[in-house]
Backbone as numpy.savetxt, mean C-alpha at the origin, in Angstrom:
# Nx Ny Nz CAx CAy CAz Cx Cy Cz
-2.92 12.26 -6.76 -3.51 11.36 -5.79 -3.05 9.94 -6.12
-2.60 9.02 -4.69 -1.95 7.93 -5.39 -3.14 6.98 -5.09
-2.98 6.22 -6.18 -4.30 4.59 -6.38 -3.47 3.73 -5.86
-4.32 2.43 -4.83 -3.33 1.62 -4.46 -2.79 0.60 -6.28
-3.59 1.09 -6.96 -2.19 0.39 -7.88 -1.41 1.25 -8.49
-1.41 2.44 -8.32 -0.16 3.39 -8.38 1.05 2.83 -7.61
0.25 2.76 -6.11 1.23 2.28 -4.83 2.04 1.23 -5.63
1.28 0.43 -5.76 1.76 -1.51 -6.17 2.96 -1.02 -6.83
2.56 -0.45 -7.95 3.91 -0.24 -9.28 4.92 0.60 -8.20
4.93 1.45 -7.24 5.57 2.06 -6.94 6.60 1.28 -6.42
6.25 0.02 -5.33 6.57 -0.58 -4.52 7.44 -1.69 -5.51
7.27 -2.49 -6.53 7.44 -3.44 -7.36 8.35 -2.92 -7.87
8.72 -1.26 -8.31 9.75 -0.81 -8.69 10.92 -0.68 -7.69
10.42 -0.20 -6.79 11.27 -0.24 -5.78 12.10 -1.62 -5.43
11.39 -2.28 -5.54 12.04 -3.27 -4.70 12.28 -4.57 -5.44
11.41 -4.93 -6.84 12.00 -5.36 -7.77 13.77 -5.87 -7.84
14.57 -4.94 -8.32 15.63 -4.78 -8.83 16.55 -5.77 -7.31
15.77 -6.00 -6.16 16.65 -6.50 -5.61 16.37 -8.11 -4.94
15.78 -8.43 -6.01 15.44 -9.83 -5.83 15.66 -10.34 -7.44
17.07 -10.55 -7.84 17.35 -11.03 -8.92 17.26 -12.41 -9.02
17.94 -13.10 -8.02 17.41 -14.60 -8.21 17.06 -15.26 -7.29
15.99 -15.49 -6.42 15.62 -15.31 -5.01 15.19 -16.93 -5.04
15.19 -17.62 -3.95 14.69 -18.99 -4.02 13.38 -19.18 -3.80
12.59 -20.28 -3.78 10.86 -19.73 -3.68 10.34 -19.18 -2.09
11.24 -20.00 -1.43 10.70 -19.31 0.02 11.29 -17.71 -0.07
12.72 -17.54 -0.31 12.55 -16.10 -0.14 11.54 -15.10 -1.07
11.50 -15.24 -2.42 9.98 -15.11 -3.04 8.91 -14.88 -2.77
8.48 -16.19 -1.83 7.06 -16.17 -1.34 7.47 -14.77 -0.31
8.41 -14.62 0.28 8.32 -14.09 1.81 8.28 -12.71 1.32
9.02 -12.39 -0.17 8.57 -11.12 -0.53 7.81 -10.53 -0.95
7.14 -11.93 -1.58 5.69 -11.64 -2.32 4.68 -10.95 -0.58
5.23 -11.78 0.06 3.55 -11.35 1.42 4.33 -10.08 1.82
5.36 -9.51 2.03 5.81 -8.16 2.35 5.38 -7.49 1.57
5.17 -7.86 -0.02 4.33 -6.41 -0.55 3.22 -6.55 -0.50
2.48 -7.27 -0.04 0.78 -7.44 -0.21 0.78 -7.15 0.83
1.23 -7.11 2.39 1.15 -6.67 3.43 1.33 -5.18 3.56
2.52 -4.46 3.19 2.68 -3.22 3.09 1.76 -2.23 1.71
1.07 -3.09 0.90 0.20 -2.44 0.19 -1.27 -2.74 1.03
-1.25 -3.48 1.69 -2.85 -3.74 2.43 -2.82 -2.28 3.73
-1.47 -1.92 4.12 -0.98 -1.21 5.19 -1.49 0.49 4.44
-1.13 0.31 3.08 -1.44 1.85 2.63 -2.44 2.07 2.43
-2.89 0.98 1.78 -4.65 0.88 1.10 -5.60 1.44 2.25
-5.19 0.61 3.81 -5.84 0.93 4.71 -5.85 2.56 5.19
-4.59 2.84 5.48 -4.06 4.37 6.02 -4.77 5.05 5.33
-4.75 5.23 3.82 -5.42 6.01 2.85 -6.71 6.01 3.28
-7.64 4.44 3.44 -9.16 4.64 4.01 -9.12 5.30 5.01
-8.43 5.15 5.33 -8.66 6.02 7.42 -8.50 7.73 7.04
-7.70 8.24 6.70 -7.48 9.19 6.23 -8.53 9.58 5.25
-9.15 9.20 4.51 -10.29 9.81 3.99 -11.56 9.40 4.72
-11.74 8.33 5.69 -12.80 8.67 6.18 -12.86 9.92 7.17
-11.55 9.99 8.14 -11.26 11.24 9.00 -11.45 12.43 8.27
-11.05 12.53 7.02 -11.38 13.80 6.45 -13.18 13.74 5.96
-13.87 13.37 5.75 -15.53 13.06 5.64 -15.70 13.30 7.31
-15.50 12.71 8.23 -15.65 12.75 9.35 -15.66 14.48 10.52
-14.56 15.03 9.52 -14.25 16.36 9.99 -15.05 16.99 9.21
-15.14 16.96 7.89 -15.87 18.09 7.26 -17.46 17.79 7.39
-17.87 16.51 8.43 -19.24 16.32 8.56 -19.77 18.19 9.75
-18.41 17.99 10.52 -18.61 18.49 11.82 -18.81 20.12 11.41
-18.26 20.54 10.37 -19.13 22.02 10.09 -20.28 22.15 9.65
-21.05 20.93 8.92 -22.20 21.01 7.83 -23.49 21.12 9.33
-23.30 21.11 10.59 -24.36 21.30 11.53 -24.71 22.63 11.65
């Protein structure tokens, strides 16, 4: 099961290696692409486990 700081490291590895010497605006702009695309999983993941609580409410009647 992935933790969004599983995600983080996942993402930081990924994409790390290609920002060797980046200027601060491009930096900043990558810094908010991963906090954006980790806010994007963090969320999906909530939705997805509330839908699954949500479905398995619907047999317990």
């Amino acid at each position: 099961m992935d933790t969004p700081a599983r995600s983080v490291a996942l993402v930081l590895n990924t994409w790390g290696p290609l920002c060797l010497c980046p200027s601060e605006d491009e930096q900043r702009a990558a810094q908010a692409q991963i906090k954006a695309l980790v806010a994007r999983m963090v969320d999906q993941k909530a939705e997805g486990e509330a839908a699954a609580r949500d479905e398995s409410s619907d047999f317990e009647d």
